[in-house]
C-alpha positions in Angstrom: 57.2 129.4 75.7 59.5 127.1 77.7 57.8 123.9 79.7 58.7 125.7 83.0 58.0 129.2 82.0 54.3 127.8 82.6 55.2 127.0 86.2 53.8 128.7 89.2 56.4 127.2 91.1 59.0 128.9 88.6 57.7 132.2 88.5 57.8 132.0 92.5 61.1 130.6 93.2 62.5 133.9 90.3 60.7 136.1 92.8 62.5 134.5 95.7 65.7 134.7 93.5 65.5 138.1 93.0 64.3 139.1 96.9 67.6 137.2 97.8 69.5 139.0 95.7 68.5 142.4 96.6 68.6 141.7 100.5 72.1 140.4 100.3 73.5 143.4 98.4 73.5 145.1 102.1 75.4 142.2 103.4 79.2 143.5 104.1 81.7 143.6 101.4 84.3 140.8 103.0 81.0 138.2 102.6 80.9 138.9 98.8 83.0 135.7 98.3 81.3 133.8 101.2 78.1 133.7 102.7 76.5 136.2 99.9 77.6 134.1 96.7 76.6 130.5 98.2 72.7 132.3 99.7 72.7 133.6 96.2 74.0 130.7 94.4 71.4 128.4 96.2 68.6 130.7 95.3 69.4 130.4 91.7 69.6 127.1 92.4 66.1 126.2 93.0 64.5 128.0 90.5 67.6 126.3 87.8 66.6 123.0 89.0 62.9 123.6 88.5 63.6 124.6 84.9 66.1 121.5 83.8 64.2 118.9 85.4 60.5 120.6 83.4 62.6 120.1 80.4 63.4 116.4 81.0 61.6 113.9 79.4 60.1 111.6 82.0 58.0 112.3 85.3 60.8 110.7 87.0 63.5 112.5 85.8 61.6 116.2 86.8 60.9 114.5 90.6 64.5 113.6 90.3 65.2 117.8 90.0 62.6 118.8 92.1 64.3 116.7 95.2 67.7 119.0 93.8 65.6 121.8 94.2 64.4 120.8 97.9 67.7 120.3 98.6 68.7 124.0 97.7 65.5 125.5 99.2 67.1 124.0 102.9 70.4 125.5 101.7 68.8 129.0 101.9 67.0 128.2 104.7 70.5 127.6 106.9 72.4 130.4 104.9 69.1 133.1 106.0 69.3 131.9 109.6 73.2 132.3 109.7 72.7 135.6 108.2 70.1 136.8 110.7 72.2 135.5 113.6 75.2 137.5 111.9 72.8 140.3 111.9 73.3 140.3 108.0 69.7 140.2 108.0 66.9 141.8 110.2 64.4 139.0 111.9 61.7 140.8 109.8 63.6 140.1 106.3 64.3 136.9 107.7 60.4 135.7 108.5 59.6 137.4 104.8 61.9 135.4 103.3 61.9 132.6 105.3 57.6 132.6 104.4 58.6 132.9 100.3 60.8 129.8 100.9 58.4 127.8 102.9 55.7 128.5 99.9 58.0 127.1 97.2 59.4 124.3 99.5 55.1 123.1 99.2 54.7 124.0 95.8 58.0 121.9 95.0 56.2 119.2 97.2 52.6 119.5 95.6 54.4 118.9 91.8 56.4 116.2 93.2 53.3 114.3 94.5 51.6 115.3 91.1 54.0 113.8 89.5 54.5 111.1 90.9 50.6 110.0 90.9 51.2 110.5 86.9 53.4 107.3 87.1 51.7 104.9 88.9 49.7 103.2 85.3 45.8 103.0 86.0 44.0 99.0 86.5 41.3 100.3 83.6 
């Protein structure tokens, strides 16, 4: 098994990956190039991020990909609300969603802080 295959946060963010995917096959055809690819695009992004930076070698290096991974998680937070005020996406898929998101955007924060406590060397 991989490093990040162990992750909550990874499992979560394939889940969210997948939900996106799904909701946005009902978006119209002429956004398949636009707003559909980049939602789904930063998606996959999280979840990718969360995976490369588990299979760096330093604590550092996986904060460094978890901030990516932030970063994309507020991507698909714009890209749902532009889709909702499109009405791409009902206010209820929106809120679902929007509640997925807002779980991995703490989990990506809680391994952060984790990992970041891991660095600081102990005064025993």
């Amino acid at each position: 098994m991989r490093p990040h295959q162990k992750l909550d946060l990874w499992r979560k963010s394939i889940e969210l990956a997948v939900s996106i995917y799904r909701q946005t096959e009902a978006f119209p055809k002429e956004e398949r190039f636009g707003l559909t690819q980049q939602l789904r695009r930063a998606a996959v992004s999280v979840t990718s991020n969360v995976a490369e930076g588990a299979a760096r070698s330093s604590s550092r290096e996986f904060r460094k990909f978890l901030s990516y991974s932030q970063g994309s998680a507020s991507e698909v937070s714009t890209q749902l609300m532009i889709a909702t005020r499109l009405n791409y996406l009902s206010e209820t898929d929106h809120h679902r969603l929007d509640r997925d998101l807002d779980d991995v955007g703490r989990m990506i924060s809680g391994l952060s802080k984790s990992l970041s406590r891991r660095e600081i060397p102990s005064s025993d």
